[in-house]
N, C-alpha and C positions, 0 to 999 in steps of 0.2 A: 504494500500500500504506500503509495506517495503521501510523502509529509509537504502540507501547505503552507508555503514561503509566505513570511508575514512583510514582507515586501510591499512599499506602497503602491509597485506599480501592479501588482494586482487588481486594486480599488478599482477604474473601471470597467473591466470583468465585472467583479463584484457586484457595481449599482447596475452594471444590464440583465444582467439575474435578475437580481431582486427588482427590477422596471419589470419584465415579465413577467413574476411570480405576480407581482401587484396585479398588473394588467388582466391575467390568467383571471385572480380570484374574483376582480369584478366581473369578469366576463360570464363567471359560474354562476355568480349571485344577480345579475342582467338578467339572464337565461332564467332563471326562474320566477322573475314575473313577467318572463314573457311569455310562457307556455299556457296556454288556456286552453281549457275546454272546449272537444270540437266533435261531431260527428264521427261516429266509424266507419275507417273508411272501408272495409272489408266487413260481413255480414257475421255472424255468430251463429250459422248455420254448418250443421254436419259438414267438413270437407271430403269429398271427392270428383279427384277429375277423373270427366267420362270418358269414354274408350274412343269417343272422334277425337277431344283435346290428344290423347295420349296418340293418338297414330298420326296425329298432325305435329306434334312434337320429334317422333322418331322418325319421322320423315325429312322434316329440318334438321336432326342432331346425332340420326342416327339409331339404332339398335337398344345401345347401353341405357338413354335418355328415358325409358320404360324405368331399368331397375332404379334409376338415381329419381326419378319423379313419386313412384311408389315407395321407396323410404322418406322420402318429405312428407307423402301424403301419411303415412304410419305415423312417422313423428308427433304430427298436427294432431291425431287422431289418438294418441295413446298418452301425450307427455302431460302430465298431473302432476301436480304437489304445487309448491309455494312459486312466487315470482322470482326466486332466487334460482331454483332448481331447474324452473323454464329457460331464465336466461341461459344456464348455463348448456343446459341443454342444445338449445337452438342455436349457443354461438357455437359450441365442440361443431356441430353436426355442419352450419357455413363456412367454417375453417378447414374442413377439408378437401376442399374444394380449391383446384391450383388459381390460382392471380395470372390473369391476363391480362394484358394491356389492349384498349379497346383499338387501336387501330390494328392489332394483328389478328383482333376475335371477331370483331363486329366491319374491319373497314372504314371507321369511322374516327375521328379526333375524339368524341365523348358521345356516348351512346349510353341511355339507361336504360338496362335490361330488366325485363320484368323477374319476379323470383322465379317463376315459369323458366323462361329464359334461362336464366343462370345458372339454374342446377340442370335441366336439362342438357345445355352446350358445356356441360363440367367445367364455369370459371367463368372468371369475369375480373374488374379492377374493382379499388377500392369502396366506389359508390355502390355496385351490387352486390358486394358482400353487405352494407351498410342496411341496403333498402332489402336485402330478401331477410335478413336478420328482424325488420322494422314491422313487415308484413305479416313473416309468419308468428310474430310476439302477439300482435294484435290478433289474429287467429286462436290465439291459445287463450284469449279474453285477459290479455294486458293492454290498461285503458291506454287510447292511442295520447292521452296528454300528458303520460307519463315519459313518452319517447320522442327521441329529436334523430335529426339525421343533422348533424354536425360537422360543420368545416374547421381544418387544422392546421395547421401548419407543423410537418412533422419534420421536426428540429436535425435529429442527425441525417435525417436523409433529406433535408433541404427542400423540402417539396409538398405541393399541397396535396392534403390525405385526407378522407371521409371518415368518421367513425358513427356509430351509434353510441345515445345516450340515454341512462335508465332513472327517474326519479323515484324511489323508494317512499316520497312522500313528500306533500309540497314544503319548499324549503329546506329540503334534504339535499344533500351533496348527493352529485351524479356518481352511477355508476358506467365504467367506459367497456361498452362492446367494439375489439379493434383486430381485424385480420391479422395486424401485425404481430399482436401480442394474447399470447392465447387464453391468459386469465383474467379475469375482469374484476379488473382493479378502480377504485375511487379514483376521480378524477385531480383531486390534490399528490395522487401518483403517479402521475401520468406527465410529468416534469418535463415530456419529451415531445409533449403533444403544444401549442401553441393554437387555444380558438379562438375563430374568426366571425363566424355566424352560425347560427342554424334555422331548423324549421321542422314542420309536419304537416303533414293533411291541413291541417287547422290555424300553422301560423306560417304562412310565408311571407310573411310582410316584418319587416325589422323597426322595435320601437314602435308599431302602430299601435297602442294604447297609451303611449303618449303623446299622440294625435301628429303624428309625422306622417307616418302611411310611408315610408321607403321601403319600394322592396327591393329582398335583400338577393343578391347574386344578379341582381337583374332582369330584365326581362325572359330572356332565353333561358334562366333557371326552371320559371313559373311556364313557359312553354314546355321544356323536357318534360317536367311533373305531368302538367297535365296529359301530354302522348302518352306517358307509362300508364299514368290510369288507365284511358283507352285503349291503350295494348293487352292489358291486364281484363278489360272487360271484354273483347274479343276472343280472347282464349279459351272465356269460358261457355260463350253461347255457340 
């Protein structure tokens, strides 16, 4: 273990940590009054997809796209106990899933793949690990205002990274669902993570209950959103 030179020229190192660390914890305590109550966006009905969705899937992805669709559907269908045991549940099970980079998988600079999508084509990048994580939480009747789909800025790798976020209860410290990191750890853990914004179903708008109304990522964020919806309602009729 390195011993920490009490050297002044440390100091600003120092104050940019700790400007971060600041920055960070407003950001967590921001974040939760901005998360409000909103519609669900998926139904709390029995899942199962039907045998047209599943041969229209293996026909886009393949073969394999059957057995990885019907462990999702299993999953949905069997996993019980507390919100802690779901989370964990549902992230083991999108973490094994390889990270692809969406112009090599989709063609595309950024492409939000529906959960459908994702585990079907085995991979996807950071946002659909984030959003098939998001979905099938809410599926398992985890209320959608307890989760965020959250932008980051992920410190050692220099680059902007998606994670999900879990609120235990209002005014609770998040917990952080993250492909990179397998456990889900408090977000005052997460030292490595730098956020930026977030959102859900219900708040894509940044500060709009402080009467600003900016949204946030921009326009083409709230256009993505909305195609995934309608991709995702396609699939299933």
């Amino acid at each position: 273990m390195r011993r920490r030179s009490s050297s002044p020229l440390l100091a600003p190192s120092l104050c940019t940590r700790l400007f971060f660390l600041v920055k960070k914890t407003l950001f967590w305590s921001l974040l939760l009054l901005l998360v409000v109550p909103g519609s669900q966006v998926l139904t709390k009905e029995a899942f199962v997809i039907s045998e047209q969705t599943m041969s229209r899937m293996t026909q886009r992805f393949g073969t394999d796209a059957r057995k990885r669709l019907l462990a999702w559907q299993n999953l949905i269908q069997t996993a019980e106990g507390s919100d802690r045991v779901k989370l964990e549940k549902v992230n083991r099970f999108m973490n094994t899933m390889p990270f692809i980079d969406d112009a090599i998988h989709w063609g595309q600079d950024d492409y939000w793949a529906t959960p459908m999508e994702f585990i079907a084509s085995n991979g996807g990048d950071c946002e659909d690990f984030a959003i098939a994580k998001f979905f099938t939480l809410i599926k398992l009747g985890i209320p959608e205002d307890r989760l965020t789909l959250t932008y980051v800025k992920a410190l050692r790798l220099n680059q902007a990274h998606m994670v999900l976020t879990y609120y235990p209860a209002p005014g609770a410290e998040p917990l952080v669902l993250d492909n990179l990191v397998g456990a889900i750890l408090p977000s005052s853990q997460r030292t490595d993570l730098l956020p930026v914004y977030s959102m859900n179903g219900s708040g894509l708008w940044l500060a709009k209950q402080r009467g600003k109304g900016q949204l946030i990522g921009g326009s083409d964020r709230l256009k993505r959103w909305n195609d995934l919806l309608d991709r995702m309602s396609d699939e299933t009729e």
